[in-house]
One Martini backbone bead per residue (centre of mass of N, CA, C, O) as a GRO file, in nm:
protein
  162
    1UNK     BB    1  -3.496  -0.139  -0.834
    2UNK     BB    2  -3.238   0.032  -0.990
    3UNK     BB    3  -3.002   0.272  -0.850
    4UNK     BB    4  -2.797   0.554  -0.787
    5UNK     BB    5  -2.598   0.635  -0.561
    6UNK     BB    6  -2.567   0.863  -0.303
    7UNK     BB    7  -2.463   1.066  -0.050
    8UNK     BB    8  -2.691   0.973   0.125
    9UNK     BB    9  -2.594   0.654   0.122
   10UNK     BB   10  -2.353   0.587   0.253
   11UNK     BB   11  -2.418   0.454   0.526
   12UNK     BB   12  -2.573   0.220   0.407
   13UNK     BB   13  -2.371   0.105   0.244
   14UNK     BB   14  -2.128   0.036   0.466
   15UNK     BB   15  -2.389  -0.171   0.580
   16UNK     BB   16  -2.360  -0.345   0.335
   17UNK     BB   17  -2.098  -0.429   0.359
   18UNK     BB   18  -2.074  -0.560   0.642
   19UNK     BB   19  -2.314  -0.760   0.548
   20UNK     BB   20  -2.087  -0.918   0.346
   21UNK     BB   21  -1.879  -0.972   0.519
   22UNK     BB   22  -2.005  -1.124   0.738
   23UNK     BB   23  -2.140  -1.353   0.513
   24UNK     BB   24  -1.797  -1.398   0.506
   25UNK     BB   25  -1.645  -1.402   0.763
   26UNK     BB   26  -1.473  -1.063   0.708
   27UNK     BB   27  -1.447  -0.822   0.856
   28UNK     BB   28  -1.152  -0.815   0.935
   29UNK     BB   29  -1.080  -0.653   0.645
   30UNK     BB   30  -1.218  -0.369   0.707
   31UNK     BB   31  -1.040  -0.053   0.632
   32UNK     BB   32  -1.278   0.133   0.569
   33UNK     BB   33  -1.507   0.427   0.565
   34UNK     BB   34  -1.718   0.606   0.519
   35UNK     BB   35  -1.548   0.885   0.429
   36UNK     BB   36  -1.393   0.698   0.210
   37UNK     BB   37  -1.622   0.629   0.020
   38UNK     BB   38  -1.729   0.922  -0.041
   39UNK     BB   39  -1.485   1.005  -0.171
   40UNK     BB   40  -1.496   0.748  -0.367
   41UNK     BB   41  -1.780   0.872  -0.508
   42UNK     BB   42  -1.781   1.213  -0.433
   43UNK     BB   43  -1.540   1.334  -0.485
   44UNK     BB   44  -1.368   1.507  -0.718
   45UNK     BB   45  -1.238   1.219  -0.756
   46UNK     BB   46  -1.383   0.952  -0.869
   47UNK     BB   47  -1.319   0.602  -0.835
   48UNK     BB   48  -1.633   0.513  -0.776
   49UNK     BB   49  -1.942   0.322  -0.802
   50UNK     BB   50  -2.285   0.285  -0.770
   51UNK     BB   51  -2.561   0.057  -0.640
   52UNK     BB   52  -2.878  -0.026  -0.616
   53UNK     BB   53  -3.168  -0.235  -0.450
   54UNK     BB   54  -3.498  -0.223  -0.469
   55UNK     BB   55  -3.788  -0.285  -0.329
   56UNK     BB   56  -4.114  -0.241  -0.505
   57UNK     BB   57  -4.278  -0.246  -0.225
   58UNK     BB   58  -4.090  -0.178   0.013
   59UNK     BB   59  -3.801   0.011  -0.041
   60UNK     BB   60  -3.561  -0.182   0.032
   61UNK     BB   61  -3.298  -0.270   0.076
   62UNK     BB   62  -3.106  -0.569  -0.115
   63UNK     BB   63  -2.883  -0.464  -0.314
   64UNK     BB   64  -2.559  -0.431  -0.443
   65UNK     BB   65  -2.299  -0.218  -0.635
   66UNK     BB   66  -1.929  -0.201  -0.692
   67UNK     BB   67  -1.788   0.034  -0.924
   68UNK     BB   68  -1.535   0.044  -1.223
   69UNK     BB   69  -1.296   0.166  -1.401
   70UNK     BB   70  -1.096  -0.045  -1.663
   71UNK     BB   71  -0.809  -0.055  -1.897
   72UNK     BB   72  -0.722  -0.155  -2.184
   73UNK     BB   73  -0.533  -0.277  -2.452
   74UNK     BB   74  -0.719  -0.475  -2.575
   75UNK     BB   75  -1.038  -0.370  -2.509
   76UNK     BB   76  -1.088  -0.145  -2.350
   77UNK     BB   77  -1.344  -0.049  -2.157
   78UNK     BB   78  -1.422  -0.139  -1.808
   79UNK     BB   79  -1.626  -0.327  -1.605
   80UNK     BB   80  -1.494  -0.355  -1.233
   81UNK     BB   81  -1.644  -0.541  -1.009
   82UNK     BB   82  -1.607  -0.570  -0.669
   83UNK     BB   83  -1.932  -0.549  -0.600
   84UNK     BB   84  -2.202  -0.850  -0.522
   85UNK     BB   85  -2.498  -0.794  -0.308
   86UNK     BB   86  -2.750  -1.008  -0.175
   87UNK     BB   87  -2.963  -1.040   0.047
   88UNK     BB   88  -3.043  -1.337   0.195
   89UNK     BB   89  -3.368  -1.280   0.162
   90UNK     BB   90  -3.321  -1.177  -0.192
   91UNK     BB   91  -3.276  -1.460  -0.280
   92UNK     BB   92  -3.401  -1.534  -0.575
   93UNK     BB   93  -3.537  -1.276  -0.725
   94UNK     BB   94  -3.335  -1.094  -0.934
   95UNK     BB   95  -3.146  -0.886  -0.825
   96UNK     BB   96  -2.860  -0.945  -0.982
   97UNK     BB   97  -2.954  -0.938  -1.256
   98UNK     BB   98  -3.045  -0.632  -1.240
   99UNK     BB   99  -2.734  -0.551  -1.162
  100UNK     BB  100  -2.626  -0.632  -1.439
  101UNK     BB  101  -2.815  -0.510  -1.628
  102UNK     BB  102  -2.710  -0.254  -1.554
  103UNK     BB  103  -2.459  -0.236  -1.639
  104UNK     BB  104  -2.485  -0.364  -1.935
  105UNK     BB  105  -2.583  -0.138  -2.016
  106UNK     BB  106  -2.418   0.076  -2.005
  107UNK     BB  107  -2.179  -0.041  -2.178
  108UNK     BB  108  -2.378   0.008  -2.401
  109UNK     BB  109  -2.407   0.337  -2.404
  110UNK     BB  110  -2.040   0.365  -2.332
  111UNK     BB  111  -1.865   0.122  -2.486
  112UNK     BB  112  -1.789  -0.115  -2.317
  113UNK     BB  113  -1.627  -0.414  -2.361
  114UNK     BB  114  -1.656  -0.512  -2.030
  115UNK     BB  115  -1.687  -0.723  -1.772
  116UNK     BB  116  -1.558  -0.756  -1.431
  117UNK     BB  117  -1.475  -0.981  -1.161
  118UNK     BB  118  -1.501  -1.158  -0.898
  119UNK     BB  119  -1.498  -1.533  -0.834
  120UNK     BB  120  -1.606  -1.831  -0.698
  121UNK     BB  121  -1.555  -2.183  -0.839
  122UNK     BB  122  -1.661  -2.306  -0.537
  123UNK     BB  123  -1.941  -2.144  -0.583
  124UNK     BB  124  -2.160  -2.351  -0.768
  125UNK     BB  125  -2.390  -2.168  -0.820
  126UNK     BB  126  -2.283  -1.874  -0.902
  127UNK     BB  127  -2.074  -1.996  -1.124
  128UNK     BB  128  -2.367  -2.081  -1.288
  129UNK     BB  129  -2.468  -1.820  -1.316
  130UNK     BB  130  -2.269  -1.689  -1.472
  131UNK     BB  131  -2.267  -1.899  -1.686
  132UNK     BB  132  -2.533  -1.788  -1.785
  133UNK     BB  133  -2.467  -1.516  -1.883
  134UNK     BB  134  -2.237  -1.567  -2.002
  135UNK     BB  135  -1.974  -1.616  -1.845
  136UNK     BB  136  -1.588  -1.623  -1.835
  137UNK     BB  137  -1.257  -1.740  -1.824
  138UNK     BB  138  -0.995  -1.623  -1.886
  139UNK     BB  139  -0.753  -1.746  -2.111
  140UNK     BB  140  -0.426  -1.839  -2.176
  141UNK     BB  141  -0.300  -2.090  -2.339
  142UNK     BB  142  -0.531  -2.270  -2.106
  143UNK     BB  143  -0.451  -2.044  -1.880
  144UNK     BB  144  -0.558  -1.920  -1.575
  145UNK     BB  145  -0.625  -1.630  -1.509
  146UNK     BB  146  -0.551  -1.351  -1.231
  147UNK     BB  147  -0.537  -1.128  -0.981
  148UNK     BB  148  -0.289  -0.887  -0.867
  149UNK     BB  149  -0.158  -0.832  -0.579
  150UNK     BB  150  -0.060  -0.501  -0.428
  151UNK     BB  151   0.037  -0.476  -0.074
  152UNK     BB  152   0.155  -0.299   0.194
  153UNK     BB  153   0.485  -0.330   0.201
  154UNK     BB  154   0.532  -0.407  -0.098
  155UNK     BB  155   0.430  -0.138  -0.184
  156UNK     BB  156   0.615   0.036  -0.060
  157UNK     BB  157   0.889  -0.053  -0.118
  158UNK     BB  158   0.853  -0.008  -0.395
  159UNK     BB  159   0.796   0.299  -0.379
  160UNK     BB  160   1.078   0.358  -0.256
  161UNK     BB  161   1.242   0.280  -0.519
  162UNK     BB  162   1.131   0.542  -0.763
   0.00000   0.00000   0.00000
């Protein structure tokens, strides 16, 4: 079953959050706390939503998905999902297929024109399965695109100059 998550899942969620990170090696990277997620979740003005995915038998979270819109002026508006992650017990069950077919409802109920995520094309069992479901990566005249990112000193910088 996925559900969307509640004000009362911010904990659990976070801890979802962190045994992501954990299975990537990458604790420290993780600058957020429950206060920060609540806020983007459930605060006056959400910038992300999230969904859960939940054992159908035993009631289990087994894996999550965190994500925004964002909108093209070529495209249309759409869901950039940021986090899509299945407990490494619950691998092979269909729990991500859930996850993306429950976003791509949304897509079609709200009439958004595309899905966009990361994703490592050195992952190949993941990048197989993405391809697997139509997902492609975007090129513009032979040239893979990639997502820029401005963040710490370069982007206070940036801010300063305004």
């Amino acid at each position: 079953m996925i559900r969307p998550v509640t004000a009362e899942d911010v904990t659990q969620l976070h801890a979802m959050v962190r045994g992501m990170a954990e299975n990537e090696e990458a604790t420290e990277q993780i600058s957020t706390d429950e206060s920060e997620l609540r806020q983007a979740l459930f605060g006056p003005h959400p910038v992300a939503f999230a969904h859960f995915a939940v054992d159908d038998e035993t009631g289990e979270l087994v894996g999550y998905t965190l994500w925004c819109l964002v909108y093209s002026t070529w495209r249309g508006t759409a869901i950039h999902i940021d986090d899509i992650y299945v407990r490494p017990d619950a691998v092979g069950r269909g729990v991500d297929t859930a996850l993306l077919s429950t976003l791509a409802g949304l897509c079609a109920e709200r009439g958004y024109r595309h899905m966009q995520w990361w994703g490592r094309v050195t992952n190949e069992p993941t990048a197989a399965f993405y391809r697997s479901l139509g997902a492609e990566i975007p090129s513009v005249q032979g040239k893979e695109l990639t997502i820029f990112r401005l963040s710490g000193k370069p982007l206070a910088d940036l801010a300063h100059d305004a």
